[in-house]
FIDRENLO-234068 format. One record per residue (C-alpha): residue in three letters; x, y negated, z negated. Coordinates in Angstrom, 1 decimal, padded with zeros to 4 digits. Layout:
BEGIN
[r 'ALA', [X, Y, Z]]
...
# end
This chain:
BEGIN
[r 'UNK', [014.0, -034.4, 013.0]]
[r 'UNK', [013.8, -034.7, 017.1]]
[r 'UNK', [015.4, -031.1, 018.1]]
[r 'UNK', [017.7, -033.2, 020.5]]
[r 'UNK', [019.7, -034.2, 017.8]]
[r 'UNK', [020.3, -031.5, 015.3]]
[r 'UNK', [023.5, -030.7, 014.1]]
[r 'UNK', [024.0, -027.9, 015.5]]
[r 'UNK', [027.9, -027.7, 014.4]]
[r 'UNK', [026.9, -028.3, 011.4]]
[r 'UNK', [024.0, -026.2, 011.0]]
[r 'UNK', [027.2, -023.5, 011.8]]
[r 'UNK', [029.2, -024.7, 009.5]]
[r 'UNK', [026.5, -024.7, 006.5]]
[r 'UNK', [024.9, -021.2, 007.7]]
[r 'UNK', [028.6, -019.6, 007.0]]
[r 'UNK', [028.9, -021.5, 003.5]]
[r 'UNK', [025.4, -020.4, 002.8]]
[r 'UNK', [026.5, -016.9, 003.7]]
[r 'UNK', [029.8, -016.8, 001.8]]
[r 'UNK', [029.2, -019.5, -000.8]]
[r 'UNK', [032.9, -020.1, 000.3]]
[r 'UNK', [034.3, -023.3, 002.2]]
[r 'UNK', [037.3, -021.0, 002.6]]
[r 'UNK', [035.6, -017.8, 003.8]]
[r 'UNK', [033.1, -019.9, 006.1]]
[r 'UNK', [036.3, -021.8, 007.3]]
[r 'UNK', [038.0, -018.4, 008.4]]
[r 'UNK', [034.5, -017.0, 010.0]]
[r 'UNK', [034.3, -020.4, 012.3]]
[r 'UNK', [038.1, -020.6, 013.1]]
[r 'UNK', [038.0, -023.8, 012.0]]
[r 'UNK', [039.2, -025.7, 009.1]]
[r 'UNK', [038.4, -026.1, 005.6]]
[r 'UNK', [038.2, -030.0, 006.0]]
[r 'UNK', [035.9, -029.6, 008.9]]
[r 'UNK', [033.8, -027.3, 007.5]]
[r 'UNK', [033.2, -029.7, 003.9]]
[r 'UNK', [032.9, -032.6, 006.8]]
[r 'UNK', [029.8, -031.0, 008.8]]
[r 'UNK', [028.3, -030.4, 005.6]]
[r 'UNK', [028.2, -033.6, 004.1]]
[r 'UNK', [027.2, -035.1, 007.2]]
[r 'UNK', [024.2, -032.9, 007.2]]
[r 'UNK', [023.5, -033.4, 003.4]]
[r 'UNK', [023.6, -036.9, 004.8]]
[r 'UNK', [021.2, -036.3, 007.4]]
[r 'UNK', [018.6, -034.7, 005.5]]
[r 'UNK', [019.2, -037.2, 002.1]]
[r 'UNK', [019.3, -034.0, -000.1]]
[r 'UNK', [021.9, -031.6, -001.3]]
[r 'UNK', [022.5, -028.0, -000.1]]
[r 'UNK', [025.3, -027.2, -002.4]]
[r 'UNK', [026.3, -027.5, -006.1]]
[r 'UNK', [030.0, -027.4, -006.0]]
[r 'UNK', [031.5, -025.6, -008.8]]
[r 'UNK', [034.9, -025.0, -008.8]]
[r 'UNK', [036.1, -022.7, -006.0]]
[r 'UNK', [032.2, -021.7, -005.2]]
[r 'UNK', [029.6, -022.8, -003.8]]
[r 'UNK', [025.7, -022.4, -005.6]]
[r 'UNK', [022.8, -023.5, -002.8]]
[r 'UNK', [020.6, -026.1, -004.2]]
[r 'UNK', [016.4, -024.9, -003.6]]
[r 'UNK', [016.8, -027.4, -000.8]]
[r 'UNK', [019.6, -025.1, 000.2]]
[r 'UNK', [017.8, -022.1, -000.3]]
[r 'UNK', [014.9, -023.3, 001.7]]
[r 'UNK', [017.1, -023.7, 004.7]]
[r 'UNK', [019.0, -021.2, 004.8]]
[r 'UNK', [017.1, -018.2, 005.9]]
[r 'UNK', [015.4, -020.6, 008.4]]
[r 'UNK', [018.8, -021.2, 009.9]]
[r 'UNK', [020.2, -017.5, 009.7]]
[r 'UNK', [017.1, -015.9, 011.4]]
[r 'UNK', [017.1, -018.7, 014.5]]
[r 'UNK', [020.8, -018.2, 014.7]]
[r 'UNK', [020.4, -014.0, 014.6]]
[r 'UNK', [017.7, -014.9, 017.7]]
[r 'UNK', [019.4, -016.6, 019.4]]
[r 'UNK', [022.6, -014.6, 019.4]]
[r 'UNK', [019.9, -011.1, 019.8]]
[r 'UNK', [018.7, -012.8, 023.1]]
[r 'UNK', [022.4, -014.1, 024.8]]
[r 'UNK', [023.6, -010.7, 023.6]]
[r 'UNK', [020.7, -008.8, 026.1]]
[r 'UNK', [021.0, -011.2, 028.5]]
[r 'UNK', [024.3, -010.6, 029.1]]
[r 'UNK', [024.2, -006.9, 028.5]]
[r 'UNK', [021.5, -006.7, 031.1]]
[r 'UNK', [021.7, -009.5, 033.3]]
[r 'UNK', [017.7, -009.6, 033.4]]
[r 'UNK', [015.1, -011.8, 030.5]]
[r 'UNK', [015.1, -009.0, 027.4]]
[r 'UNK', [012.4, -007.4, 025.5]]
[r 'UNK', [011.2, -009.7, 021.8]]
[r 'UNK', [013.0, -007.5, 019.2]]
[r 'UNK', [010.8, -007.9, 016.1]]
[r 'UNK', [012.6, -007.1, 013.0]]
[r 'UNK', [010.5, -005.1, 009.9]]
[r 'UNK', [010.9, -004.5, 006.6]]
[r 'UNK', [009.5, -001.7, 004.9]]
[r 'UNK', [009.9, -000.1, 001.4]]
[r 'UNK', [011.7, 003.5, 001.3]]
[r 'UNK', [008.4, 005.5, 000.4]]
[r 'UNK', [006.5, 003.6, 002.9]]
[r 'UNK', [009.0, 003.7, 006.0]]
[r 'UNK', [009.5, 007.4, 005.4]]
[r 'UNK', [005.7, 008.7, 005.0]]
[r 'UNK', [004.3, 006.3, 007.0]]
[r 'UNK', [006.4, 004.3, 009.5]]
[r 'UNK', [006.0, 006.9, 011.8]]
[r 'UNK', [002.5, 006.6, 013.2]]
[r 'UNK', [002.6, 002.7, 012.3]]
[r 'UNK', [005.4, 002.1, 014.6]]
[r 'UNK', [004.4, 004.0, 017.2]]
[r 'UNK', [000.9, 003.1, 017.4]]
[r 'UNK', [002.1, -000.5, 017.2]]
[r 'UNK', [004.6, 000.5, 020.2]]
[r 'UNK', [001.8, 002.2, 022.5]]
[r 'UNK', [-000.8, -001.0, 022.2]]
[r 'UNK', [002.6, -003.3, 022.7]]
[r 'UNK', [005.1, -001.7, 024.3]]
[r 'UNK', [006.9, -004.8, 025.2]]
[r 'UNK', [008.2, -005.7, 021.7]]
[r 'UNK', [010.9, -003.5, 020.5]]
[r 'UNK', [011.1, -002.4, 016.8]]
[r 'UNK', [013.8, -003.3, 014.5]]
[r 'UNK', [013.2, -001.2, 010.9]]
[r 'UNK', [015.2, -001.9, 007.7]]
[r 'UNK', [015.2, -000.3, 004.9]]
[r 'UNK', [016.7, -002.7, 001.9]]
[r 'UNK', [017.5, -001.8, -001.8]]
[r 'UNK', [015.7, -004.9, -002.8]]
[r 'UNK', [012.1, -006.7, -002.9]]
[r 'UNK', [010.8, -009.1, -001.0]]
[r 'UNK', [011.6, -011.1, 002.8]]
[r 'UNK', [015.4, -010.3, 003.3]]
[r 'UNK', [017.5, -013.3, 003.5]]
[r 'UNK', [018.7, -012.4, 007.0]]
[r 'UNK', [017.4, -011.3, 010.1]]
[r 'UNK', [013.8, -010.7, 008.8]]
[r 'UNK', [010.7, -011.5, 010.4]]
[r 'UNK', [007.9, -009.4, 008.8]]
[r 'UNK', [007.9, -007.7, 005.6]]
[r 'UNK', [006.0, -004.9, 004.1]]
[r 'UNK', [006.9, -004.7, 000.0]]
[r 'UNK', [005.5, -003.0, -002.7]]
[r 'UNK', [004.8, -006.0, -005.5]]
[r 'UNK', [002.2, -007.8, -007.5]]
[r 'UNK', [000.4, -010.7, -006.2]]
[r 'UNK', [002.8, -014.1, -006.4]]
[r 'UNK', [002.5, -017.3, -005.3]]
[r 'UNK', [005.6, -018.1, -003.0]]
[r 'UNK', [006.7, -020.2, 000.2]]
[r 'UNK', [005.7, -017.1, 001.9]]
[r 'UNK', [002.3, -015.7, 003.5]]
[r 'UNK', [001.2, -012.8, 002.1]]
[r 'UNK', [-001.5, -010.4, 003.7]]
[r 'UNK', [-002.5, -007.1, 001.0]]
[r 'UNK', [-003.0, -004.1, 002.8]]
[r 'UNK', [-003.7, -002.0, -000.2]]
[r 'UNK', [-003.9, -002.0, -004.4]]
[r 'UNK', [-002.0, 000.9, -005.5]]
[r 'UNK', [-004.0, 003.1, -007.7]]
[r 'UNK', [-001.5, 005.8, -009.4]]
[r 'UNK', [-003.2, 009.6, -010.1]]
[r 'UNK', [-001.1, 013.1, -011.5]]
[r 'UNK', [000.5, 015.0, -008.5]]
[r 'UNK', [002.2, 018.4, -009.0]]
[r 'UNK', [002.5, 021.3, -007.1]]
[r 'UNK', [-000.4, 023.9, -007.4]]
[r 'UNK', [001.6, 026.9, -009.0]]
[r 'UNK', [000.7, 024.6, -012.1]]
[r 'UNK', [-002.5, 024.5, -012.1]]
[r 'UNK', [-002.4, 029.0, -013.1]]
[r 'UNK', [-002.3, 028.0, -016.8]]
[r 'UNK', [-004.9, 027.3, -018.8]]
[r 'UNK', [-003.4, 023.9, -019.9]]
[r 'UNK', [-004.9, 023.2, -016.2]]
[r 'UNK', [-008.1, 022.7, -018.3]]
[r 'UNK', [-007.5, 019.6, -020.2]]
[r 'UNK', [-005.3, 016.5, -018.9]]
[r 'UNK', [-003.8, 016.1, -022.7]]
[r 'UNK', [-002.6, 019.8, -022.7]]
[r 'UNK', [-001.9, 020.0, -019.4]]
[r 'UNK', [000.3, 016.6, -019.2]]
[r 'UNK', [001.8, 017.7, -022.8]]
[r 'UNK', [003.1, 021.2, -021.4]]
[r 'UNK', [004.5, 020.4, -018.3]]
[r 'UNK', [007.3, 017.9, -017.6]]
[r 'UNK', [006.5, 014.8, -016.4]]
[r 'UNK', [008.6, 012.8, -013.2]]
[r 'UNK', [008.8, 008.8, -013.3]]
[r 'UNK', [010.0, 006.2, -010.6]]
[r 'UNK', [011.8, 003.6, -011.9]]
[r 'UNK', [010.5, 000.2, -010.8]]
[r 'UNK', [013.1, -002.8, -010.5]]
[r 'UNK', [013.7, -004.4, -013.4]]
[r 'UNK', [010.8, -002.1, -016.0]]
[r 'UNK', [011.4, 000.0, -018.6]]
[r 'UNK', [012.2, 003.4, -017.1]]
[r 'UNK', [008.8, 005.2, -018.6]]
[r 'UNK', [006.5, 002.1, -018.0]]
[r 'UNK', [004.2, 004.0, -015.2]]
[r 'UNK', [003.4, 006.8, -017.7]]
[r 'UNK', [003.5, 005.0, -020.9]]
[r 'UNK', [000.4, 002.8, -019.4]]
[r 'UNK', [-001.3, 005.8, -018.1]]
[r 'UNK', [-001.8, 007.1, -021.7]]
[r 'UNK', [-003.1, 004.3, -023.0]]
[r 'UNK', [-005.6, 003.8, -020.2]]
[r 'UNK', [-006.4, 007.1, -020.4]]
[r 'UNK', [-006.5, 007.2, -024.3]]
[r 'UNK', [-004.0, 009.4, -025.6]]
[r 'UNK', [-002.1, 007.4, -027.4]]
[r 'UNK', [-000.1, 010.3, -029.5]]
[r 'UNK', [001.2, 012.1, -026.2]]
[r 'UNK', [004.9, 011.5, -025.5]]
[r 'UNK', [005.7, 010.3, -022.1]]
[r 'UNK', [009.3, 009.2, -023.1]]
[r 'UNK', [011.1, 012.5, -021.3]]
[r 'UNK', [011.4, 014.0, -018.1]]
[r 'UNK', [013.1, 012.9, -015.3]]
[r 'UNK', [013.3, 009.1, -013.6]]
[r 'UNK', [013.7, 008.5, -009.7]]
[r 'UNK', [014.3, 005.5, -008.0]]
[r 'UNK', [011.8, 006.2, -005.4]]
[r 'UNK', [008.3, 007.8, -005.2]]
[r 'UNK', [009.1, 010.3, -002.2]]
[r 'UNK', [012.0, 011.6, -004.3]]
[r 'UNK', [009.7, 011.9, -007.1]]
[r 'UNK', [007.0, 013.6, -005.2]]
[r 'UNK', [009.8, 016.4, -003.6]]
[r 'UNK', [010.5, 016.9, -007.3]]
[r 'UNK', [006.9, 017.7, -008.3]]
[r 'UNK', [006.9, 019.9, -004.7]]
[r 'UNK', [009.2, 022.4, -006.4]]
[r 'UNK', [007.0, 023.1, -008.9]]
[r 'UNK', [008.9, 021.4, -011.9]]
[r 'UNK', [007.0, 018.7, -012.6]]
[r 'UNK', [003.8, 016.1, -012.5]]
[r 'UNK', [004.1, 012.6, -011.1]]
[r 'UNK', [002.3, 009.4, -010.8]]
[r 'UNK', [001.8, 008.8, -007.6]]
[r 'UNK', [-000.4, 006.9, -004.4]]
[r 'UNK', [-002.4, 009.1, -003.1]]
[r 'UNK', [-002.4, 007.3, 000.2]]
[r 'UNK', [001.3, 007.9, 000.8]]
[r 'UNK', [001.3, 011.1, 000.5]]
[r 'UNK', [-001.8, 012.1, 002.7]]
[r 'UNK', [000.0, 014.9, 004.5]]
[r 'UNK', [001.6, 017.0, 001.4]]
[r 'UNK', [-002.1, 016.8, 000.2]]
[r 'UNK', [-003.6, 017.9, 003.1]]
[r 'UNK', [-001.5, 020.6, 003.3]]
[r 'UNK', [-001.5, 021.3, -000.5]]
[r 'UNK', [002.1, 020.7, -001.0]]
[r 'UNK', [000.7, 018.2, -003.6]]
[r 'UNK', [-003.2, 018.7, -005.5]]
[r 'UNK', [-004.9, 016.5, -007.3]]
[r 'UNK', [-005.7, 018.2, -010.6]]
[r 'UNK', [-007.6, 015.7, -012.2]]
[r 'UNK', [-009.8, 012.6, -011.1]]
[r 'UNK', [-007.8, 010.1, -013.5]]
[r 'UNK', [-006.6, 006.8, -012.1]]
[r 'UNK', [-004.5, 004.0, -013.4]]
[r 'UNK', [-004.2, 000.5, -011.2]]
[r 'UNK', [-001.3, -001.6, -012.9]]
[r 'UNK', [-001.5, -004.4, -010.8]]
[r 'UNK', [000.8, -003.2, -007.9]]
[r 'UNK', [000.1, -003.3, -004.6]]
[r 'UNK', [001.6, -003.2, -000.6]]
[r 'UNK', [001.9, -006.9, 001.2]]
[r 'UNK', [002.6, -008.0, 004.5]]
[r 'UNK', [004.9, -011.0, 004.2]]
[r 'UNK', [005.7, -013.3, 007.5]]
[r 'UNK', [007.0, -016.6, 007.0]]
[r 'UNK', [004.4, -019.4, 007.8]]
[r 'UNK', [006.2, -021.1, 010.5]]
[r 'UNK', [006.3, -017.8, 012.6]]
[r 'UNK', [002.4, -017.6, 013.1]]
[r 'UNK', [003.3, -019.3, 016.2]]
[r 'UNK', [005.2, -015.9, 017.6]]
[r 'UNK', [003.3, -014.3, 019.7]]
[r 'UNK', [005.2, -011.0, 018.6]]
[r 'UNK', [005.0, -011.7, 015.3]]
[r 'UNK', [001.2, -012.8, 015.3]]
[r 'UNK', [000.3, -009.6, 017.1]]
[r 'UNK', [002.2, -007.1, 014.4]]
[r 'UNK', [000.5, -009.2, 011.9]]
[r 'UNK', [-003.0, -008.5, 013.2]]
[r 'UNK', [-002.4, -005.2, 014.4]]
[r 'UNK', [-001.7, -004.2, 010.6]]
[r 'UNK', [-004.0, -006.1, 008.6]]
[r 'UNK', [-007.0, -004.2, 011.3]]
[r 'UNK', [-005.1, -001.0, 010.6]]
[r 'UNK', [-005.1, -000.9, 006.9]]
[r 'UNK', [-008.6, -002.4, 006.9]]
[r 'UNK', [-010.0, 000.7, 007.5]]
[r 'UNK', [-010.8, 003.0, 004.8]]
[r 'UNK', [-008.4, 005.8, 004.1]]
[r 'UNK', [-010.0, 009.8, 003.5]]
[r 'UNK', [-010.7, 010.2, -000.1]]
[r 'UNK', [-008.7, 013.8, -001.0]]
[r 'UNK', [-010.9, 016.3, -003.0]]
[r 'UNK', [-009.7, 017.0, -006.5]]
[r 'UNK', [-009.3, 020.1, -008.2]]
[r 'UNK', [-011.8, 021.8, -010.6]]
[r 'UNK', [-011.0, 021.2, -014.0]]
[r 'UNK', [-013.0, 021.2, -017.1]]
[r 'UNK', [-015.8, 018.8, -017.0]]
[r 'UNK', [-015.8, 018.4, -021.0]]
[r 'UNK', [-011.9, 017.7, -021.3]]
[r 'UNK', [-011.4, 015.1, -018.3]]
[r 'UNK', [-010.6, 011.4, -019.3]]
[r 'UNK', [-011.5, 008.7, -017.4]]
[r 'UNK', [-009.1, 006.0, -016.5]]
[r 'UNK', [-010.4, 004.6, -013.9]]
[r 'UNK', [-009.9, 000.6, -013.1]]
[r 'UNK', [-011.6, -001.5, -010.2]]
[r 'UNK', [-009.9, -002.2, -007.6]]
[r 'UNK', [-009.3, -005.9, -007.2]]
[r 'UNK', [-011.2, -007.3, -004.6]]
# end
């Protein structure tokens, strides 16, 4: 469709219905009435030959053509409304705001030096971060996406930074016993920390390090369950427990040896970090550059941390290839 005749009324009118799954509610956030709302959508439906909404009783339910649409729509509206909003703040052309998304573990250990890096090599695009309490590209106001996930086939591009190869973490007073010397005992005697993925059983991390690391009689089914890694691994700080947990994102407490290593055992259960941009953005400069920038960054090869001694003829090996 030529860009000098879309709809833009009622591209308004379907982004509030979209939003509200209301004609009422989308009616009240235009100022405009119901009829006129119902009117711009079906001449858009008409427009386009498909339709955006299954009507079903007082609610609305998007279609997938709907769904398609609407965080197209939502994202150029939150543009354009981002740029007139600076303009007239400032009276002068504004900075490209580029708006991230980042997992809570990931934005806390390691947005940091990311961000600011990315800020130093472009210091014209200003940084947006959200933190959301679900996976994948948010619905609104999203242009780039880092999520923790498996690999999926979606409308979406989606660039891996790294797989996500799990290990023990605990603090180092627990390493004093002599259970230290084998990873059954030394699992078996201490309590164990989980984080609870979306939608898995709550000891599904553990339960398939056992059996990768063959101990299929040791009990994993106790203990206490987070809902993010970095609350799990402030846990294990204190001394009270071991947790499964990415190296990689916690490169600091390691170095400082808040966190050890106490044996070289590995599980990989098909996790991993992804950059997601949508693919008609490639063709944002800002966007593009972030994109780059982070796919170089990651490229490079992270330090491998040292693991403790422990005795040679107890260790169990668990360790899986990395997926190329």
């Amino acid at each position: 469709m030529d860009r000098r005749c879309l709809p833009l009324n009622a591209l308004r009118a379907f982004e509030a219905a979209g939003r509200y799954l209301s004609v009422t509610a989308a009616a009240n956030s235009l100022f405009v009435s119901q009829s006129a709302v119902s009117r711009h959508i079906l001449t858009l439906e008409g427009l386009l030959g498909v339709k955006l909404f299954e009507r079903k009783h007082q609610h609305l339910m998007l279609t997938a053509a709907g769904r398609a649409l609407l965080p197209v729509v939502n994202k150029s509206f939150d543009r354009i409304e981002h740029v007139l909003k600076d303009i007239l703040k400032d009276g002068a052309a504004p900075h490209r705001i580029l708006h991230i998304q980042m997992p809570s573990t990931f934005a806390h250990n390691l947005a940091v030096p990311i961000l600011r890096e990315f800020r130093n090599a472009f210091p014209e695009v200003m940084l947006d971060l959200m933190i959301p309490n679900k996976v994948g590209m948010p619905e609104v106001n999203g242009d780039v996406a880092v999520v923790y996930s498996k690999a999926e086939a979606n409308h979406l591009i989606a660039d891996l930074l790294w797989h996500v190869r799990l290990t023990p973490l605990c603090h180092p007073s627990l390493l004093k016993g002599t259970q230290a010397e084998c990873l059954s005992a030394f699992i078996a005697g201490n309590e164990i920390v989980h984080v609870l993925l979306e939608g898995q059983p709550r000891h599904r991390l553990w339960d398939r390090f056992v059996r990768q690391a063959e101990l299929p009689n040791l009990a994993v089914d106790r203990g206490l369950v987070f809902e993010t890694a970095n609350l799990a691994a402030q846990y294990a700080m204190s001394g009270s427990g071991i947790a499964l947990l990415d190296p990689l994102l916690f490169q600091q407490e390691l170095g400082t040896g808040a966190l050890v290593q106490p044996f070289d055992v590995w599980v990989d259960d098909g996790y991993g970090y992804y950059l997601l941009t949508h693919s008609d953005d490639l063709l944002d400069q800002a966007i593009a550059s972030f994109r780059s920038w982070m796919i170089q960054r990651f490229s490079v090869p992270a330090p491998v941390t040292e693991s403790s001694p422990i005795n040679d003829d107890c260790r169990r090996w668990c360790v899986v290839q990395r997926s190329a």
